[in-house]
C-alpha positions, 0 to 999 in steps of 0.5 A: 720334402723338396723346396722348389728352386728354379734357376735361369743360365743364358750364358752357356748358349748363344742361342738358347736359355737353360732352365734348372727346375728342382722341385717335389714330384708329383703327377702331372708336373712335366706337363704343367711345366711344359705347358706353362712355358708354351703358354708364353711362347716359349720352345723347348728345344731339349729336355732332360729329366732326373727323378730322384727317389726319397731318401730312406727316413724322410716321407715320400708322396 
């Protein structure tokens, strides 16, 4: 299991904040995700996505 962390960095940018999400896969998370965030206005101007599969012994969903 993966603990959720979410991380917010504006100081790459001048213009634009960084999100870092890391947290469990699961069906529907992308859209909760971006849904979530147009619900308070918010733009994605450009998303990137790493799925990671388990890790041999540890349990998968």
């Amino acid at each position: 299991m993966i603990a959720t962390s979410i991380r917010f960095d504006g100081e790459l940018s001048e213009t634009r904040t960084i999100i870092d999400l890391e947290t469990e896969d699961r069906r529907g998370l992308l859209y909760d995700v971006s849904r979530a965030l147009n619900d308070r206005n918010l733009d994605i101007s450009i998303a990137k996505f790493l799925r990671k599969k388990a890790q041999p012994g540890t349990p998968s969903t």
